[in-house]
C-alpha positions as a Python dict, from the first residue, in 0.01 Angstrom:
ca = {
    (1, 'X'): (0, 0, 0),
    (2, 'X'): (179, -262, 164),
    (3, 'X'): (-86, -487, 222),
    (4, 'X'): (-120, -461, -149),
    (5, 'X'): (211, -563, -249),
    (6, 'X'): (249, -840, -2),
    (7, 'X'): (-87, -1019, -151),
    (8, 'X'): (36, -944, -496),
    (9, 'X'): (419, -1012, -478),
    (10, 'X'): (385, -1369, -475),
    (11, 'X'): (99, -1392, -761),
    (12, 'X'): (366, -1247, -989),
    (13, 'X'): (686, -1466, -874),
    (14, 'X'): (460, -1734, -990),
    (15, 'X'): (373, -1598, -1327),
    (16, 'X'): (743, -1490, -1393),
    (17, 'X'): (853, -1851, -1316),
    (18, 'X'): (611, -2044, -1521),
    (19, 'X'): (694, -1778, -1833),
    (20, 'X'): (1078, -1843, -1782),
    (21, 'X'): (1030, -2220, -1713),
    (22, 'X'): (815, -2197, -2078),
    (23, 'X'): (1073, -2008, -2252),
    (24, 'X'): (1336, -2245, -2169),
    (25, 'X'): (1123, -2565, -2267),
    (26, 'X'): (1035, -2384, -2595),
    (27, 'X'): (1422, -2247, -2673),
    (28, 'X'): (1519, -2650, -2575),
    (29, 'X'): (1589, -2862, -2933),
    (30, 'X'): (1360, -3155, -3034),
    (31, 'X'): (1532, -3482, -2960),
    (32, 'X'): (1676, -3684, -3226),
    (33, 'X'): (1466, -3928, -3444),
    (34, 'X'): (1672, -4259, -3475),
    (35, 'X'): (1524, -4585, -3673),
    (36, 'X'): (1510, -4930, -3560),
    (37, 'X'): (1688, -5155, -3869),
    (38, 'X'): (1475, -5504, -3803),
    (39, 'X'): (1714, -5743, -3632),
    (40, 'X'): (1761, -6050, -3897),
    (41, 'X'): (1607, -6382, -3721),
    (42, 'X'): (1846, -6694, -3844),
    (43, 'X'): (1733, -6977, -3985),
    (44, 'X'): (1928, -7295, -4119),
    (45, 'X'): (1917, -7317, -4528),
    (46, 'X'): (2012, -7557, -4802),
    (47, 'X'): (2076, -7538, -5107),
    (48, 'X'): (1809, -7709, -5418),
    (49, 'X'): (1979, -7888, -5645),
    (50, 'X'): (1884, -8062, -5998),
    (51, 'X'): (1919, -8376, -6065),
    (52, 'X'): (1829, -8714, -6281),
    (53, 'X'): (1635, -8928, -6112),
    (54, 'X'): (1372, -9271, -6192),
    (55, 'X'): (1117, -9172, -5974),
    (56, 'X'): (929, -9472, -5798),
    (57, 'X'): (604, -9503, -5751),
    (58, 'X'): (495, -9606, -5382),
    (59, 'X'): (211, -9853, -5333),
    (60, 'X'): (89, -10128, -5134),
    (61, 'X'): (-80, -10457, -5097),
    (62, 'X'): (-169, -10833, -4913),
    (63, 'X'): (57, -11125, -5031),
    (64, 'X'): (-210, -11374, -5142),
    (65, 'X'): (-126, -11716, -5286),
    (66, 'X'): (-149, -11746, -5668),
    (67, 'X'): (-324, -12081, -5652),
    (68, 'X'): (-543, -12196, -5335),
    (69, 'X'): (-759, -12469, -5364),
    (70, 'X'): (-991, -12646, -5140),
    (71, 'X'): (-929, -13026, -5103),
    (72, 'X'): (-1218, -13223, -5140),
    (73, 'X'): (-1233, -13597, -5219),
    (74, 'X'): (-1369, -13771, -5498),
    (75, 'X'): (-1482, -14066, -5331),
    (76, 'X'): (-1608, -14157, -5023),
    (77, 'X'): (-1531, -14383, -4691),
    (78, 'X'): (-1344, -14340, -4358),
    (79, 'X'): (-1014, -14180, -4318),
    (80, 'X'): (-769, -14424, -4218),
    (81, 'X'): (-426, -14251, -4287),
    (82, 'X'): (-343, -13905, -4202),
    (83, 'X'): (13, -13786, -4313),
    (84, 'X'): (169, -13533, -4022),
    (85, 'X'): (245, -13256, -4290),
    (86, 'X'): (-173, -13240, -4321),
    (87, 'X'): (-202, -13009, -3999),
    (88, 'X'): (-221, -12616, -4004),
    (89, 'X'): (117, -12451, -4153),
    (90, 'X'): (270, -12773, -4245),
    (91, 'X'): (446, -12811, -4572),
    (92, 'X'): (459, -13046, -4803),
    (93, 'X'): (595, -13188, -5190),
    (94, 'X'): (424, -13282, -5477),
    (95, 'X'): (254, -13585, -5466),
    (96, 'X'): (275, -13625, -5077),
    (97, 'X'): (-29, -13844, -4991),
    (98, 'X'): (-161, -13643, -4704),
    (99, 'X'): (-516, -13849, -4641),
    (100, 'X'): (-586, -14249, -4729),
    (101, 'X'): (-972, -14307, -4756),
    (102, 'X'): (-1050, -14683, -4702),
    (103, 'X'): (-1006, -14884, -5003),
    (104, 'X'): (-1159, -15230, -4910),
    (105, 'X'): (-1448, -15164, -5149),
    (106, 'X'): (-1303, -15026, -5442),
    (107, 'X'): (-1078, -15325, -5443),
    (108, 'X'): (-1390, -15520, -5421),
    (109, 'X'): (-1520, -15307, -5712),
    (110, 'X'): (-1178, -15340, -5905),
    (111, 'X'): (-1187, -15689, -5928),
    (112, 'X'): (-1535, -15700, -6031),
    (113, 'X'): (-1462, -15461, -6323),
    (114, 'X'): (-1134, -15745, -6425),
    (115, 'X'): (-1360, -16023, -6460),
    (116, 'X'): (-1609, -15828, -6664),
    (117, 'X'): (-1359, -15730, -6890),
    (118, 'X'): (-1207, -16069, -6915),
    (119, 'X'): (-1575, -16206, -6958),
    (120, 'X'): (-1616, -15928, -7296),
    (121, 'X'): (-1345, -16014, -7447),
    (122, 'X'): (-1407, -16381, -7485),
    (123, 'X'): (-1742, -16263, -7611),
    (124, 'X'): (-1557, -16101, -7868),
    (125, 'X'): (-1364, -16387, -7974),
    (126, 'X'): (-1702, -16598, -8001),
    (127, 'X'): (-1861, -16368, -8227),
    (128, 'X'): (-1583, -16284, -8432),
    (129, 'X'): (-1508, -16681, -8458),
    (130, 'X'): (-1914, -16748, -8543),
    (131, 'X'): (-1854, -16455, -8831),
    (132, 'X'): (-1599, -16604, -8971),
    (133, 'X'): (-1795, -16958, -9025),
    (134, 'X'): (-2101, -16807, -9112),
    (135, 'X'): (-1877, -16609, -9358),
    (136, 'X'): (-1744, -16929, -9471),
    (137, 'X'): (-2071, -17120, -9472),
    (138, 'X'): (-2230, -16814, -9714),
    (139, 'X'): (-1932, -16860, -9950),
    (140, 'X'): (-1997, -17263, -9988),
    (141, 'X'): (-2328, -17304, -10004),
    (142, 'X'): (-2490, -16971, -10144),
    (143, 'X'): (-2258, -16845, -10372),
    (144, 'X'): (-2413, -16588, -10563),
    (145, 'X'): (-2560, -16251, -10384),
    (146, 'X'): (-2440, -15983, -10154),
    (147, 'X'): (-2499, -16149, -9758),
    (148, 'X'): (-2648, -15936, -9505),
    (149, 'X'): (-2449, -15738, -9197),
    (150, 'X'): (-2686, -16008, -8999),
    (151, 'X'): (-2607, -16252, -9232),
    (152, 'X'): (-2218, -16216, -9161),
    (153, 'X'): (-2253, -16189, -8771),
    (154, 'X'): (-2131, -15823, -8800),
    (155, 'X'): (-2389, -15628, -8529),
    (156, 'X'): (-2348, -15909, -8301),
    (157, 'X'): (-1942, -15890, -8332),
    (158, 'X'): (-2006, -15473, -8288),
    (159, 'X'): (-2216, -15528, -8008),
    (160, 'X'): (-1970, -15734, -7850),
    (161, 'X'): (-1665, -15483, -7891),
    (162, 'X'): (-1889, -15227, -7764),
    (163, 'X'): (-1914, -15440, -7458),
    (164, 'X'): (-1601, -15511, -7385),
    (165, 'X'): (-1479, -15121, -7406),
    (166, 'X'): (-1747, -15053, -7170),
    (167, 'X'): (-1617, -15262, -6937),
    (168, 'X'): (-1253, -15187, -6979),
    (169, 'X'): (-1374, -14845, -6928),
    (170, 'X'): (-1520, -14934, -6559),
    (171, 'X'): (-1219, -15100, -6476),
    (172, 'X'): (-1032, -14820, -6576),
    (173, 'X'): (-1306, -14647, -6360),
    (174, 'X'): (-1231, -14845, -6080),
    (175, 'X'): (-815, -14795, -6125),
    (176, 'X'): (-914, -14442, -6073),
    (177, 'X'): (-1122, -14485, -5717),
    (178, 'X'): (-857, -14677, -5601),
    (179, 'X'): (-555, -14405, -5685),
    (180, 'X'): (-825, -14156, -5551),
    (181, 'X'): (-817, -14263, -5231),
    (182, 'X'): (-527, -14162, -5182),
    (183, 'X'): (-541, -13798, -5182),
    (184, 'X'): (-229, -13576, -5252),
    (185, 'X'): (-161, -13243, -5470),
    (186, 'X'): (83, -13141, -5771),
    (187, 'X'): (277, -12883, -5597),
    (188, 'X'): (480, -12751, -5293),
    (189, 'X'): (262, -12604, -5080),
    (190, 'X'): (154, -12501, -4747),
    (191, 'X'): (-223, -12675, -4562),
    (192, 'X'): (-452, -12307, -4478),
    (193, 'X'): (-676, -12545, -4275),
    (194, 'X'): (-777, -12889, -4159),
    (195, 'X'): (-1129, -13009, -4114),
    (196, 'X'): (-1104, -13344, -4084),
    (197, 'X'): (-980, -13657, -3866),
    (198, 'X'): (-848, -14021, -3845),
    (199, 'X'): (-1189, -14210, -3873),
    (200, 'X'): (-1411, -13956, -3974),
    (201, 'X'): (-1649, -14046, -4247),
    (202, 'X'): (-1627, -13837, -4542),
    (203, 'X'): (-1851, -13846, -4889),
    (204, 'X'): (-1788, -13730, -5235),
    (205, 'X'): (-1774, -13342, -5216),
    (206, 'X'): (-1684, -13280, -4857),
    (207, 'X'): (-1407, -13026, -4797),
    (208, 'X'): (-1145, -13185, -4605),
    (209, 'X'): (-899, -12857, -4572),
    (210, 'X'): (-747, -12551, -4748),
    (211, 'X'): (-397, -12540, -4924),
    (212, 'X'): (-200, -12289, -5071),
    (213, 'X'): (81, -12350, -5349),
    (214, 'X'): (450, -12190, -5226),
    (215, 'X'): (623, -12193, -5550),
    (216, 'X'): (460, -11814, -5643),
    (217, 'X'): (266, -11566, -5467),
    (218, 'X'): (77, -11277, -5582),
    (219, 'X'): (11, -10865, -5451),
    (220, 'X'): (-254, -10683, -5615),
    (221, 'X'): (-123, -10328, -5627),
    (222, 'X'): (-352, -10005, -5664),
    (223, 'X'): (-227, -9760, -5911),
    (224, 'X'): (-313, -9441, -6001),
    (225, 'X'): (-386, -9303, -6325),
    (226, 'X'): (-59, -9017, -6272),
    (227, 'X'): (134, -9415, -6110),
    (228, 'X'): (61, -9527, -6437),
    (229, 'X'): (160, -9287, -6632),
    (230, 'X'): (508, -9250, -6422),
    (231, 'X'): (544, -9590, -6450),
    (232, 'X'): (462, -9595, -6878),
    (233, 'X'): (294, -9892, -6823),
    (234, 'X'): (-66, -9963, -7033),
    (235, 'X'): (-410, -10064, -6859),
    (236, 'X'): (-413, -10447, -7013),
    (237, 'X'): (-32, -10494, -6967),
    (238, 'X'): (142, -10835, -6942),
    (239, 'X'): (492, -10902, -6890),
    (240, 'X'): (595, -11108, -7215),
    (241, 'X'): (996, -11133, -7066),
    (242, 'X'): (1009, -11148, -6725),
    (243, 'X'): (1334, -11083, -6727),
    (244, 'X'): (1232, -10720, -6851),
    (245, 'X'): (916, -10706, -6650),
    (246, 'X'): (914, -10359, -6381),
    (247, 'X'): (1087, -10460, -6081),
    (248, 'X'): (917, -10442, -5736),
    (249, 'X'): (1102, -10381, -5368),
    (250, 'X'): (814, -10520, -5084),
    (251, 'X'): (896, -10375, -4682),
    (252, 'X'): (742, -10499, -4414),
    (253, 'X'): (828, -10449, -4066),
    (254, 'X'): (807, -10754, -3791),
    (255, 'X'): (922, -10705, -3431),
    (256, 'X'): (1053, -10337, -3487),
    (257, 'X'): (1278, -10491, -3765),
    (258, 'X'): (1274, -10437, -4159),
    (259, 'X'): (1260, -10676, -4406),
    (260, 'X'): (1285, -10640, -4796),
    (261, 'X'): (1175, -10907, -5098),
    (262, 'X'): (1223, -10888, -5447),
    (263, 'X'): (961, -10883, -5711),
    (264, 'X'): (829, -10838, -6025),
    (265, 'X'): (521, -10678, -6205),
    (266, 'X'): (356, -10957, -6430),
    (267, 'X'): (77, -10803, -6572),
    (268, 'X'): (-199, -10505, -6501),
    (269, 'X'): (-585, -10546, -6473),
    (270, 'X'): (-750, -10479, -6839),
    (271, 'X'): (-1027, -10277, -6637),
    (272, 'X'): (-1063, -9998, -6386),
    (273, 'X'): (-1256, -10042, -6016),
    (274, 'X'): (-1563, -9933, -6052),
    (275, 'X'): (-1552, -9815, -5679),
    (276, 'X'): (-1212, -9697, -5611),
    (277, 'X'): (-1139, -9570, -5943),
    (278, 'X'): (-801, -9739, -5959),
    (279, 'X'): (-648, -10005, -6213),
    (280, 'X'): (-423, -10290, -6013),
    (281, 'X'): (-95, -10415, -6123),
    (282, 'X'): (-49, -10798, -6021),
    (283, 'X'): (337, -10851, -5884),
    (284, 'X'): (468, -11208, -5818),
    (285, 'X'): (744, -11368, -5569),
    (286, 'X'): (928, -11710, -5682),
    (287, 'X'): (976, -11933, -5398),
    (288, 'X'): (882, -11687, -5104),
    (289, 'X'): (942, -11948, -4832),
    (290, 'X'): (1250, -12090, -4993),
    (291, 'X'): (1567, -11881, -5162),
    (292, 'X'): (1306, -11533, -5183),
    (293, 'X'): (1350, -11504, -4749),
    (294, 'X'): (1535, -11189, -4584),
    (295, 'X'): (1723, -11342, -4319),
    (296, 'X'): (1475, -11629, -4267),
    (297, 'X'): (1161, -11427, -4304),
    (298, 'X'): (924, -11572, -4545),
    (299, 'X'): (711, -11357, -4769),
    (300, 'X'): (415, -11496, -4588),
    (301, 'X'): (103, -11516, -4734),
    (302, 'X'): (-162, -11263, -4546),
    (303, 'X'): (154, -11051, -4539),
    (304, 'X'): (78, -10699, -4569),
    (305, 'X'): (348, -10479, -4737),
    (306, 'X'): (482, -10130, -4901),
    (307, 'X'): (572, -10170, -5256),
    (308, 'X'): (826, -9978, -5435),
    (309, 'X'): (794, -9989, -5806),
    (310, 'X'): (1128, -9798, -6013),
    (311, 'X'): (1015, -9594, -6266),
    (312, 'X'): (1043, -9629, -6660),
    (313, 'X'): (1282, -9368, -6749),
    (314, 'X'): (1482, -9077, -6573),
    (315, 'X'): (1378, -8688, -6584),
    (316, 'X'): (1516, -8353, -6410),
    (317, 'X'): (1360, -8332, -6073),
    (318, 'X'): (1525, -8001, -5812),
    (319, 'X'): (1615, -8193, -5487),
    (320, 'X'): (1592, -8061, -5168),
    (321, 'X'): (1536, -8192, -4803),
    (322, 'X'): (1220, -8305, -4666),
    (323, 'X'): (1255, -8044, -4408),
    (324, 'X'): (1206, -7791, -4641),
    (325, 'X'): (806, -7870, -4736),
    (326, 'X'): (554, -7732, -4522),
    (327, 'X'): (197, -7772, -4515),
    (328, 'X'): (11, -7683, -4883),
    (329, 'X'): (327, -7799, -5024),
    (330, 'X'): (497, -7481, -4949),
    (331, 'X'): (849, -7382, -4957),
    (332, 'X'): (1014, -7071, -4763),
    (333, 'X'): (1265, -6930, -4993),
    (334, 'X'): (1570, -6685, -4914),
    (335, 'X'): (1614, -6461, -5210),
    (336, 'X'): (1931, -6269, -5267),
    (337, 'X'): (1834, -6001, -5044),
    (338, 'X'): (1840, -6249, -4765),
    (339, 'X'): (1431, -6157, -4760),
    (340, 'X'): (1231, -6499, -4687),
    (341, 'X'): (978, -6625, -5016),
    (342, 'X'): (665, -6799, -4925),
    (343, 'X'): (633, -7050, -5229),
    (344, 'X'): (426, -7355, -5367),
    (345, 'X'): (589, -7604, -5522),
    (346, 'X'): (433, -7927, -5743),
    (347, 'X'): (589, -8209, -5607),
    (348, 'X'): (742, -8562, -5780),
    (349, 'X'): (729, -8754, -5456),
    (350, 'X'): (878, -8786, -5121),
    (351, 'X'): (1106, -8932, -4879),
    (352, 'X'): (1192, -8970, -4534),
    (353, 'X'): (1515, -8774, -4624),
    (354, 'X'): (1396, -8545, -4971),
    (355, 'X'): (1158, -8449, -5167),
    (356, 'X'): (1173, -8431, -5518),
    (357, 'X'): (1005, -8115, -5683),
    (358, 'X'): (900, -7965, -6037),
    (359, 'X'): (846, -7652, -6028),
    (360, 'X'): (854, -7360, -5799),
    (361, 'X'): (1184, -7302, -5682),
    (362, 'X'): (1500, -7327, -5949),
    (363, 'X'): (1869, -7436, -5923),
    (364, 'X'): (2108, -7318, -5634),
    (365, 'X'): (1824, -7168, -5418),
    (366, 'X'): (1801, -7166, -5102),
    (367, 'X'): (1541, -7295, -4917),
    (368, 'X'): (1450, -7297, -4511),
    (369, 'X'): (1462, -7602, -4307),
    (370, 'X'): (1428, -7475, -3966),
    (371, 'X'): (1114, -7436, -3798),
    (372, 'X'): (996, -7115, -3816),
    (373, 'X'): (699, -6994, -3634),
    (374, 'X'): (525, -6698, -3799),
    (375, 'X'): (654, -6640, -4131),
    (376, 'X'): (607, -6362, -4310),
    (377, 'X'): (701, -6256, -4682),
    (378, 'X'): (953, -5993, -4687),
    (379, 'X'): (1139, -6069, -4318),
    (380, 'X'): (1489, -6011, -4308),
    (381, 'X'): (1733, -6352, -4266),
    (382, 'X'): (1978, -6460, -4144),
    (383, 'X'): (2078, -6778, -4385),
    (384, 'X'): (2292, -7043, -4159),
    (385, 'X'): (2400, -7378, -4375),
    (386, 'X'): (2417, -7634, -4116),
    (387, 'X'): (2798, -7735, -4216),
    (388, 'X'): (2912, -7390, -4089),
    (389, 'X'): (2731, -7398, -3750),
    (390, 'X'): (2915, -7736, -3662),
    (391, 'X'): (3244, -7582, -3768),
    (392, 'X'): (3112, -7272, -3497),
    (393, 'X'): (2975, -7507, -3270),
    (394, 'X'): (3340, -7733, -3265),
    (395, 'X'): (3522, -7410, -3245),
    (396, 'X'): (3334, -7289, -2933),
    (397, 'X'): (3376, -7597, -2762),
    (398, 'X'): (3737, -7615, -2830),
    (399, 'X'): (4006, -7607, -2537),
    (400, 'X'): (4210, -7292, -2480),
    (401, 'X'): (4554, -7301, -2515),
    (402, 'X'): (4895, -7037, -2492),
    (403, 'X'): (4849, -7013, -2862),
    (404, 'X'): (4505, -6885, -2804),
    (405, 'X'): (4659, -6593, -2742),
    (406, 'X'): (4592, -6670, -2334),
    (407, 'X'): (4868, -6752, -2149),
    (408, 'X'): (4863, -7090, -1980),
    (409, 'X'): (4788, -7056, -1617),
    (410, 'X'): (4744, -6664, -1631),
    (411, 'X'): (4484, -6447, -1463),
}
């Protein structure tokens, strides 16, 4: 019998323990259930705004001269005078002989032409004195009858004066080779290129350089049909006043350093490209190598440059800063729940500082400008204005003082 209990006892100390050890986990309460409120993630806001504005209407282009010509002689011989303006950049006035071609036989020629028309004209004289005397000799001897044209000495006298006008015409002619070899052009202007020497041979036709007028260039701007429409101007437009013709700002950056010209537009292409789609709007510059410089920058022809063109008339536009527009044109709004909006918005145009929209956000929202990694619709915000965390970020920094409630020198 006691063999029995001492192989049983411990079978049921084991039992008993694991039933109390039970009893106590299932009389033990269930723990308390507590929620986690999602911790707000803050973000730096601002606040849209409406406003009048003239949009403008970006663009750009190649300054181009509005007349270049080629200049080619219209008579031939040997270059015996080049002027030091006729080299590659060099300027010069109207009417500055930049080439001489040797004259020797056009003088030759001129005086040739002189005594031809010295030699008609006395041919003249004769036949209009044998007219007269034939005239007289019909009137005394004939006296009745009508006399002939022949009769009178009238084709001869004709013939004569046709004579003599052709050969006032090739001395005229030959006044004309002489001026022309001296070559020159009608305006201020700038020589492209020079293809020619002192003593070089050149014939009727050959092109002795390129030259480019400097009183007023042109930039062909491309223009959109919604750039058109912003700017209410028609395809076929010409400026009739330019006084009241669209005004044009040109940028262009040399050296790391920007420089702005005035402009104006003058007139838009009647037609549309038939490869690009686009109408172009012809600007001009006055003088852009004389009073039109920035700081003694010409607007140099082969120039190429960002045009700004104002707009016709002002309209509502909501403001906001170019931070705020993410890819798709998106906005991330903060409603009054301080729960974050994922909206599109149509946008005016854009800046490196704004961007002007038209719809999708309204007056006095706020919008995000912060970089935010994964949003989300519906996360909770924190909305920070940039104003107040300077004011925090001063106060922080601040010195402590005994009035800080710390006493000076204390531990």
């Amino acid at each position: 019998m006691r063999k029995i209990l001492k192989s049983v006892a411990p079978a049921v100390v084991l039992v008993a323990g694991i039933g109390v050890v039970w009893a106590l986990t299932a009389a033990k309460p269930d723990p308390e259930k507590t929620e986690e409120i999602p911790r707000p993630v803050s973000l730096y806001v601002d606040t849209v705004r409406a406003e009048s504005v003239v949009l403008s209407v970006r663009t750009q282009g190649e300054v181009r001269p509005k007349t270049d010509v080629n200049i080619i002689p219209q008579v031939s011989g040997r270059i015996t005078y080049v002027d030091p303006a006729f080299s590659e950049g060099g300027s010069f006035a109207p009417g500055t002989v930049l080439l001489r071609i040797d004259d020797s036989d056009y003088k030759l020629e001129l005086i040739r032409a002189e005594a031809r028309v010295a030699e008609a004209r006395v041919q003249v004289e004769q036949e209009l004195a044998d007219a007269r005397i034939k005239e007289k000799q019909w009137q005394e001897w004939v006296k009745d009858g009508e006399p002939t044209p022949l009769a009178l000495n009238k084709p001869q006298v004709a013939e004569a004066q046709a004579k003599l006008r052709a050969a006032e015409a090739d001395l005229k002619e030959a006044r004309l080779n002489m001026e022309r070899t001296r070559i020159s052009l009608p305006f201020d202007g700038r020589v492209r290129s020079r293809d020619v020497g002192l003593g070089q041979f050149v014939s009727n036709g050959t092109v002795l350089g390129r030259a480019f007028a400097t009183d007023v260039v042109e930039i062909k701007l491309p223009l959109t049909d919604k750039q058109l429409t912003e700017l209410q101007l028609p395809i076929g437009y010409v400026a009739m006043d330019p006084t009241t013709a669209p005004g044009v700002t040109f940028t262009h950056d040399m050296g790391g350093m920007p420089y702005q010209w005035r402009g104006r537009i003058v007139r838009i292409n009647a037609d549309i490209d038939q490869q690009t789609r686009l109408a172009y709007a012809i600007a001009e510059v006055d003088d852009p190598y004389g009073r039109n410089t920035d700081r003694g920058m010409p607007f140099a022809v082969g120039m190429f440059v960002h045009a700004e063109i104002a707009g016709a008339q002002p309209q509502r536009a909501l403001v906001m800063p170019r931070l705020a527009l993410r890819s798709d044109n998106r906005v991330f709004v903060i409603n009054a729940e301080n729960k974050l909006e994922i909206r599109t918005v149509g946008v005016l145009a854009t800046s490196p500082d704004r961007v002007l929209v038209s719809s999708g956000v309204v007056d006095g929202e706020k919008v995000v400008t912060s970089p935010v990694q994964s949003a989300v619709a519906g996360m909770i915000v924190q909305p920070i204005t940039r104003a107040a965390a300077t004011n925090l970020s001063r106060a922080n920094t601040a010195p402590m003082t005994a009035d800080s409630g710390i006493a000076a020198g204390s531990r």
